[in-house]
Gaussian input, Z-matrix of N, CA and C with variables (Angstrom, degrees):
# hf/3-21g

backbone

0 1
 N
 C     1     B1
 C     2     B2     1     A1
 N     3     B3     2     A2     1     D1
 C     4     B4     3     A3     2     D2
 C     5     B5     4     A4     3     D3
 N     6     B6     5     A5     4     D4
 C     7     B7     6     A6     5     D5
 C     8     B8     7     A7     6     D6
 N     9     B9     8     A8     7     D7
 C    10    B10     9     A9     8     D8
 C    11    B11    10    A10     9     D9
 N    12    B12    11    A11    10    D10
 C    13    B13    12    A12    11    D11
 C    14    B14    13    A13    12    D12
 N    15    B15    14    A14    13    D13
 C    16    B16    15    A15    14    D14
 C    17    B17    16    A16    15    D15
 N    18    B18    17    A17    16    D16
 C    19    B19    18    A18    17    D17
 C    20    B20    19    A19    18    D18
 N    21    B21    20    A20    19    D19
 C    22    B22    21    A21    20    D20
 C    23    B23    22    A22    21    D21
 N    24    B24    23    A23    22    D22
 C    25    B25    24    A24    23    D23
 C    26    B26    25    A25    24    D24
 N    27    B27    26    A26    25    D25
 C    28    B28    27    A27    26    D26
 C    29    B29    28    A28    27    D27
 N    30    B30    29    A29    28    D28
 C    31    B31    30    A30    29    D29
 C    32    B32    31    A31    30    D30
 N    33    B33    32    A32    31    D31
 C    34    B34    33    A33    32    D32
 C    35    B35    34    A34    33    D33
 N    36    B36    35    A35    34    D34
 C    37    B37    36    A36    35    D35
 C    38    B38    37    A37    36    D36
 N    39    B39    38    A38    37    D37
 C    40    B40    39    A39    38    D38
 C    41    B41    40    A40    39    D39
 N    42    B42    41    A41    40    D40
 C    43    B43    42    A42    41    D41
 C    44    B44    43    A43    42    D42
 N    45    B45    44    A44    43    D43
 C    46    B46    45    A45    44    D44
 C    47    B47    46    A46    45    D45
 N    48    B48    47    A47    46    D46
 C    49    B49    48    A48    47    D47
 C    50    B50    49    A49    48    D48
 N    51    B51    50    A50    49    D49
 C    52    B52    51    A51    50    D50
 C    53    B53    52    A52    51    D51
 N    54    B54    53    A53    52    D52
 C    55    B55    54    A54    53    D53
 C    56    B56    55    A55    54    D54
 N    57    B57    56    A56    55    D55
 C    58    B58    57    A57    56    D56
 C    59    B59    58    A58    57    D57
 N    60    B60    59    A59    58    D58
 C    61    B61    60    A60    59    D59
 C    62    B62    61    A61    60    D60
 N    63    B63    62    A62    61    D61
 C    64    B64    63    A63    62    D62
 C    65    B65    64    A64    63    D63
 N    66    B66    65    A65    64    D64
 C    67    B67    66    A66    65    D65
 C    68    B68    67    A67    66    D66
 N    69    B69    68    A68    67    D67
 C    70    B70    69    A69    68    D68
 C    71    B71    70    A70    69    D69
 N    72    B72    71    A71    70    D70
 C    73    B73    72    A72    71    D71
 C    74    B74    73    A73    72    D72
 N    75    B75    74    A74    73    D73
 C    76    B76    75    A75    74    D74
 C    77    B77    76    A76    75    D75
 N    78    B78    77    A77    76    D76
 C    79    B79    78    A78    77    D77
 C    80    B80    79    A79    78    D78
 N    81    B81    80    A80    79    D79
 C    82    B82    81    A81    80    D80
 C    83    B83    82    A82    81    D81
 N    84    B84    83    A83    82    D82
 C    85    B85    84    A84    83    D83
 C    86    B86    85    A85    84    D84
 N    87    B87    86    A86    85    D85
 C    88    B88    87    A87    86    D86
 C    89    B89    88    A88    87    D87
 N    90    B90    89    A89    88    D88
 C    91    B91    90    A90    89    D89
 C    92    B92    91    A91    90    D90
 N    93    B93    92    A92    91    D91
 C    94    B94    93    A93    92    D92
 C    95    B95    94    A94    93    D93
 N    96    B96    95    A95    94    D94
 C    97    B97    96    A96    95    D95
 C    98    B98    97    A97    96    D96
 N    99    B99    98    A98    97    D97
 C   100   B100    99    A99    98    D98
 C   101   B101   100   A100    99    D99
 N   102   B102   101   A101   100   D100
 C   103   B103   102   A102   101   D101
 C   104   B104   103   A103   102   D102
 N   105   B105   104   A104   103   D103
 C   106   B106   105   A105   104   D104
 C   107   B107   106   A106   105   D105
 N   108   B108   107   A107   106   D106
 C   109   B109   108   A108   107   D107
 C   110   B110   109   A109   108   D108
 N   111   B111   110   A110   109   D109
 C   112   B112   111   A111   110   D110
 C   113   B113   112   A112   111   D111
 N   114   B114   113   A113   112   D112
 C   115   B115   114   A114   113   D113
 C   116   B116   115   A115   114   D114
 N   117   B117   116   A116   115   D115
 C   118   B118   117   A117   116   D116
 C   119   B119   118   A118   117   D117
 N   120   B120   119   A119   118   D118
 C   121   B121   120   A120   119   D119
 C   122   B122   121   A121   120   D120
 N   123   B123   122   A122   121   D121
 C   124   B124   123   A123   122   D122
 C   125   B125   124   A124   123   D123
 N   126   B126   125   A125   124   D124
 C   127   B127   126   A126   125   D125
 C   128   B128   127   A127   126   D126
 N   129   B129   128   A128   127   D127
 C   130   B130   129   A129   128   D128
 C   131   B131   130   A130   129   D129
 N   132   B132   131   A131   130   D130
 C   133   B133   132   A132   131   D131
 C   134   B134   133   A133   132   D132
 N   135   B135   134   A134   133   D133
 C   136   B136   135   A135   134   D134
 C   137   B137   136   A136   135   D135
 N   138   B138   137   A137   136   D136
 C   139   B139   138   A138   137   D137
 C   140   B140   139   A139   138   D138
 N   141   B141   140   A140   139   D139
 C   142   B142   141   A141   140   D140
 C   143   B143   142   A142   141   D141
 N   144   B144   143   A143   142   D142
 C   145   B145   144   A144   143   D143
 C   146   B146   145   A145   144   D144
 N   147   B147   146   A146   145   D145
 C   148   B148   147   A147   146   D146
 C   149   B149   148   A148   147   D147
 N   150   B150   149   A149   148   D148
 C   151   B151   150   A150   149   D149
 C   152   B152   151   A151   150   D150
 N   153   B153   152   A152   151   D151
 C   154   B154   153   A153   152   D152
 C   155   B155   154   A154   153   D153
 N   156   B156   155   A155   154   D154
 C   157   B157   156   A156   155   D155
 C   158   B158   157   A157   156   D156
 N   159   B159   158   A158   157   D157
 C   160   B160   159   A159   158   D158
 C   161   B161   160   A160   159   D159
 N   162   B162   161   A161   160   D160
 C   163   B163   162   A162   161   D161
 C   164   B164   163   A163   162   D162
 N   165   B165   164   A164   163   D163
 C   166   B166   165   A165   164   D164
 C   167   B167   166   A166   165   D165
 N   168   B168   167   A167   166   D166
 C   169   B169   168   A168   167   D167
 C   170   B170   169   A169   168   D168
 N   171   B171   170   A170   169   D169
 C   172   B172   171   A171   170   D170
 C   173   B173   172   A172   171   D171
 N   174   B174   173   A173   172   D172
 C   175   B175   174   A174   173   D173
 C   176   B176   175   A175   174   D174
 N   177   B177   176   A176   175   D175
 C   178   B178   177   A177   176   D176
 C   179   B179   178   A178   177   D177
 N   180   B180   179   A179   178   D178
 C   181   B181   180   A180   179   D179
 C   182   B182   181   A181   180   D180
 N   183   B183   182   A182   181   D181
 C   184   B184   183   A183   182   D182
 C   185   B185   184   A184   183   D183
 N   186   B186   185   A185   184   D184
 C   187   B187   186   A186   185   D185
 C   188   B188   187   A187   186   D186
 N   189   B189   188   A188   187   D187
 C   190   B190   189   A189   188   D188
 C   191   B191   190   A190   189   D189
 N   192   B192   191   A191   190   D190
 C   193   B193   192   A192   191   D191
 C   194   B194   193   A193   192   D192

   B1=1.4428
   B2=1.5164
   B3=1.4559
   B4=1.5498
   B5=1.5743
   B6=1.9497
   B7=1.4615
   B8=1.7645
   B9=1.2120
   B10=1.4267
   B11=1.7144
   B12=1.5835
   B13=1.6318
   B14=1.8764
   B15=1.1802
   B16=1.6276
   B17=1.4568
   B18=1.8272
   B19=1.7858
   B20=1.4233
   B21=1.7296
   B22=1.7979
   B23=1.6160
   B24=1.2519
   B25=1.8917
   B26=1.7392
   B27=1.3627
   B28=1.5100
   B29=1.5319
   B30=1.4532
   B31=1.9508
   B32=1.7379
   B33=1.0799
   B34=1.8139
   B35=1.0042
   B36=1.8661
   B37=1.4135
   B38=2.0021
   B39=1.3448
   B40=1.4278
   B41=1.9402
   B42=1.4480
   B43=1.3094
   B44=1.7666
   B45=1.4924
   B46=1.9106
   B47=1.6110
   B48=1.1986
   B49=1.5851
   B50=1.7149
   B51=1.5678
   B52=1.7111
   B53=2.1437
   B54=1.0683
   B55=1.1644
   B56=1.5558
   B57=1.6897
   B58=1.7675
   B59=1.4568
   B60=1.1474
   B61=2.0189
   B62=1.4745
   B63=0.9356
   B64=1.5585
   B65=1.5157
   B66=1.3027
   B67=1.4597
   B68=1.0461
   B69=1.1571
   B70=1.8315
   B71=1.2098
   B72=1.3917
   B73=1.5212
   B74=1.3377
   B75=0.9627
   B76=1.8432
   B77=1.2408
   B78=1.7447
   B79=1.0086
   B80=1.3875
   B81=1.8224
   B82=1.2563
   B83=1.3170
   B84=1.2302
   B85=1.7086
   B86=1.2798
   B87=1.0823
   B88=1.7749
   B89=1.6043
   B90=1.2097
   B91=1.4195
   B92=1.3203
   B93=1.2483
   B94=1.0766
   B95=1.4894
   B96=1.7176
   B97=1.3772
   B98=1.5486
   B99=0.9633
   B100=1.1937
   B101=1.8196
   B102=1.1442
   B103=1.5022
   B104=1.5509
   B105=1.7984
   B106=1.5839
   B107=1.8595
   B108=1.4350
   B109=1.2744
   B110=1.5639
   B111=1.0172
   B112=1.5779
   B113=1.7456
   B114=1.4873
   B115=1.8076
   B116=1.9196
   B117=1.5702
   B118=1.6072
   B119=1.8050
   B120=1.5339
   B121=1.1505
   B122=1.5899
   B123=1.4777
   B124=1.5698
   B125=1.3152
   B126=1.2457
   B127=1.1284
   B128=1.6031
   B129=1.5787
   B130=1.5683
   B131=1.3403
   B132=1.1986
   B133=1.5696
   B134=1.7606
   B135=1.3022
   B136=1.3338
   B137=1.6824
   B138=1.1992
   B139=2.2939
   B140=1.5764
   B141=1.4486
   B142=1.3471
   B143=1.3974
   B144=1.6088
   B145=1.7165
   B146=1.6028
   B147=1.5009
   B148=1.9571
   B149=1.1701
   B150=1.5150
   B151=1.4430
   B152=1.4397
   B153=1.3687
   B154=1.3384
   B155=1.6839
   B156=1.6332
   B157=1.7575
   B158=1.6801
   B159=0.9474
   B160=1.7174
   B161=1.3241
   B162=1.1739
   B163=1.4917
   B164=1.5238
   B165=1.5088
   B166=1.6243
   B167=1.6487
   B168=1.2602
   B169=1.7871
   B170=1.3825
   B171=1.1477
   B172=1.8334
   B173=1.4217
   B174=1.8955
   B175=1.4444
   B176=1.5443
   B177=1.0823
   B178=1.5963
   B179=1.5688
   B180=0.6199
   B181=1.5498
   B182=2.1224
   B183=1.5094
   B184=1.9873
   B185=1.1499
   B186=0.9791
   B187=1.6246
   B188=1.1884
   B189=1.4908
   B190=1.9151
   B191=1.3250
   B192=1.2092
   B193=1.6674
   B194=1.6101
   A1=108.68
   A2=111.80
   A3=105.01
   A4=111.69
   A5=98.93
   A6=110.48
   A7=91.52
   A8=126.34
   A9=138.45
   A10=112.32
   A11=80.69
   A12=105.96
   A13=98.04
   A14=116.23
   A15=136.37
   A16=100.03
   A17=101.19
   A18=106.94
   A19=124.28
   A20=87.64
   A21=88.54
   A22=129.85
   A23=107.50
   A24=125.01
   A25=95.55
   A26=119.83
   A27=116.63
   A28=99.62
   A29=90.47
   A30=104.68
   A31=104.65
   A32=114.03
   A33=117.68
   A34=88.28
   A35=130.45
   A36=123.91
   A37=105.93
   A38=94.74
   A39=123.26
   A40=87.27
   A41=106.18
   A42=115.34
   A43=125.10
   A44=82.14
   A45=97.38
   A46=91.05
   A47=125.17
   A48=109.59
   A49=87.51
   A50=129.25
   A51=128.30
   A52=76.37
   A53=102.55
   A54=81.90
   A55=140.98
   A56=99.12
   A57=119.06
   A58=91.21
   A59=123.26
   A60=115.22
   A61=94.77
   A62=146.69
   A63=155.05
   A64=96.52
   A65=116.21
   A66=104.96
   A67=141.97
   A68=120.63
   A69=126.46
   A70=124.19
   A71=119.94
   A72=125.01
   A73=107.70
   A74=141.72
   A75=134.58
   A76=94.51
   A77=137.67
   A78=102.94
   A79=127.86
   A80=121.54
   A81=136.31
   A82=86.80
   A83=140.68
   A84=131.63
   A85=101.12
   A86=140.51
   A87=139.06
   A88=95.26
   A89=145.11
   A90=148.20
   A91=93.48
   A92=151.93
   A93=129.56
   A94=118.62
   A95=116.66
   A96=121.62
   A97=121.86
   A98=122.86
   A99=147.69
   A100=94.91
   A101=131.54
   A102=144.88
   A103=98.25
   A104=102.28
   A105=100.24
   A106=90.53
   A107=124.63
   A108=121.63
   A109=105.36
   A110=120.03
   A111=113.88
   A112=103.55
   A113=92.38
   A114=125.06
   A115=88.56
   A116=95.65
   A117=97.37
   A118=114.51
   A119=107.98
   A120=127.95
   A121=91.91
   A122=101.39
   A123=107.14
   A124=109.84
   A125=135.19
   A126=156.89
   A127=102.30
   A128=111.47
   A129=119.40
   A130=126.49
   A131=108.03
   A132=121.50
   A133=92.87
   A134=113.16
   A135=119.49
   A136=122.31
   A137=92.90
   A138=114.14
   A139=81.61
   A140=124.99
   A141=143.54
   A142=109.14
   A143=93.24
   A144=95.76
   A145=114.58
   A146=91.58
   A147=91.65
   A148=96.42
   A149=129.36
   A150=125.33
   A151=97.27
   A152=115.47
   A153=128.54
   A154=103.23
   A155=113.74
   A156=110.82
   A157=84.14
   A158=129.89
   A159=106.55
   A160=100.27
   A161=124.04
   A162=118.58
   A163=126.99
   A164=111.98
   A165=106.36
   A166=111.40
   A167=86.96
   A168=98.48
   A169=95.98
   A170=108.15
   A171=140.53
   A172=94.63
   A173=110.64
   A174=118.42
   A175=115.27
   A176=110.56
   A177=112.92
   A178=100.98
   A179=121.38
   A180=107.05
   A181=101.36
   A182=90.58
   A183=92.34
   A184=117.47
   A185=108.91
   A186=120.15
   A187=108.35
   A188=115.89
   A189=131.33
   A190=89.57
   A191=106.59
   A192=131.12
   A193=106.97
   D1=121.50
   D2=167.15
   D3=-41.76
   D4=167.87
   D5=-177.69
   D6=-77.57
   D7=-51.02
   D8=-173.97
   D9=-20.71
   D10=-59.90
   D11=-159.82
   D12=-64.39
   D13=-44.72
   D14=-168.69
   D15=-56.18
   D16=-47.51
   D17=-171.81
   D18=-98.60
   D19=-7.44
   D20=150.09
   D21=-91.81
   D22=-17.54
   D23=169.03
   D24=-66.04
   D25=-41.87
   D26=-164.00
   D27=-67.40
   D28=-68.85
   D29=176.03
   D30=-27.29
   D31=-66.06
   D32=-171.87
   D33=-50.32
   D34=-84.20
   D35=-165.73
   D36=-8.40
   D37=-74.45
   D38=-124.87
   D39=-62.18
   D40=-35.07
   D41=-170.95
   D42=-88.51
   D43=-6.69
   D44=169.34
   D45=-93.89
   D46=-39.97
   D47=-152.59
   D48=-78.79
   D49=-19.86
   D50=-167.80
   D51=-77.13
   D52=-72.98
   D53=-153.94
   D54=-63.45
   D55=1.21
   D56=169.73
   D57=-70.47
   D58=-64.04
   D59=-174.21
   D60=-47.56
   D61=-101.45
   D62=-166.35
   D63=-10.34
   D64=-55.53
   D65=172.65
   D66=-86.70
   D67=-12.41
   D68=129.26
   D69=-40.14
   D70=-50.15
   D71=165.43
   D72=-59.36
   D73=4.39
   D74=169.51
   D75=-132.53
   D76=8.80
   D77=158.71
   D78=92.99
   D79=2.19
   D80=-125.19
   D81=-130.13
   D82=92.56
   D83=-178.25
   D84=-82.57
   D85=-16.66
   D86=-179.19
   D87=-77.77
   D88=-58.27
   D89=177.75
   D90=-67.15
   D91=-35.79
   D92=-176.66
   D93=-73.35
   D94=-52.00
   D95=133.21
   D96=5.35
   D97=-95.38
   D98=-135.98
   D99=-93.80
   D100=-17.31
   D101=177.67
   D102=-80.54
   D103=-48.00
   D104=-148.72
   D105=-81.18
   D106=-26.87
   D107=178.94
   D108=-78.16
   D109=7.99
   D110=-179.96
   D111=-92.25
   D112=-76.11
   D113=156.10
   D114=-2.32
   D115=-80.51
   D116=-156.84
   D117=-50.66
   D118=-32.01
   D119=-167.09
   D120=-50.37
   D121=-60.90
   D122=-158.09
   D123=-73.74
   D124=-20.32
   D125=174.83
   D126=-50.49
   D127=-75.79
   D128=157.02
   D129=-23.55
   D130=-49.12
   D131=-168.42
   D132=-71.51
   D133=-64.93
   D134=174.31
   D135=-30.07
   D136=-37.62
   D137=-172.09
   D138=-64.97
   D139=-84.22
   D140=160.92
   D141=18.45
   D142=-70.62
   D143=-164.44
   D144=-100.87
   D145=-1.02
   D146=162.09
   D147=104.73
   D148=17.29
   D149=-169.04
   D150=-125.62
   D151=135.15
   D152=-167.75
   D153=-107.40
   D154=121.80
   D155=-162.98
   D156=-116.32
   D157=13.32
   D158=-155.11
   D159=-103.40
   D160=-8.87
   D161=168.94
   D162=-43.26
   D163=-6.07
   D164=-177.34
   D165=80.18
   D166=174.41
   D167=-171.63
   D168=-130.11
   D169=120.98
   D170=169.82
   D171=-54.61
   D172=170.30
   D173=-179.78
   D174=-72.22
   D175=-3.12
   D176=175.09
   D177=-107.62
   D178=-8.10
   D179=151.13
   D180=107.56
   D181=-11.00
   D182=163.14
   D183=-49.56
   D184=173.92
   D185=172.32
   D186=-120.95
   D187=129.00
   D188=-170.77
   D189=-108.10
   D190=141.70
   D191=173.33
   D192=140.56

């Protein structure tokens, strides 16, 4: 798998899991919904290509795994 492809799967991760908190922080279970079925999507895709996303996102907002 390209490095590209790996640090654009991370980037998505990292920016579905920022924006599932954001919608917890308002409280918003439809955005939260709809984040956490995204999240998983890419997550899959990630299993797929041998790239492991599930490590979570650190206080800076990276993605650990």
């Amino acid at each position: 798998m390209s490095e590209g492809r790996e640090s654009a799967l991370r980037r998505l991760a990292a920016e579905l899991q920022q924006a599932r908190v954001e919608a917890e922080g308002h409280g918003d279970a439809w955005f939260v919904a709809v984040h956490t079925v995204d999240l998983e999507e890419v997550e899959r895709m990630g299993r797929e290509l041998g790239v492991d996303l599930t490590g979570g996102v650190d206080q800076a907002g990276a993605l650990r795994g």
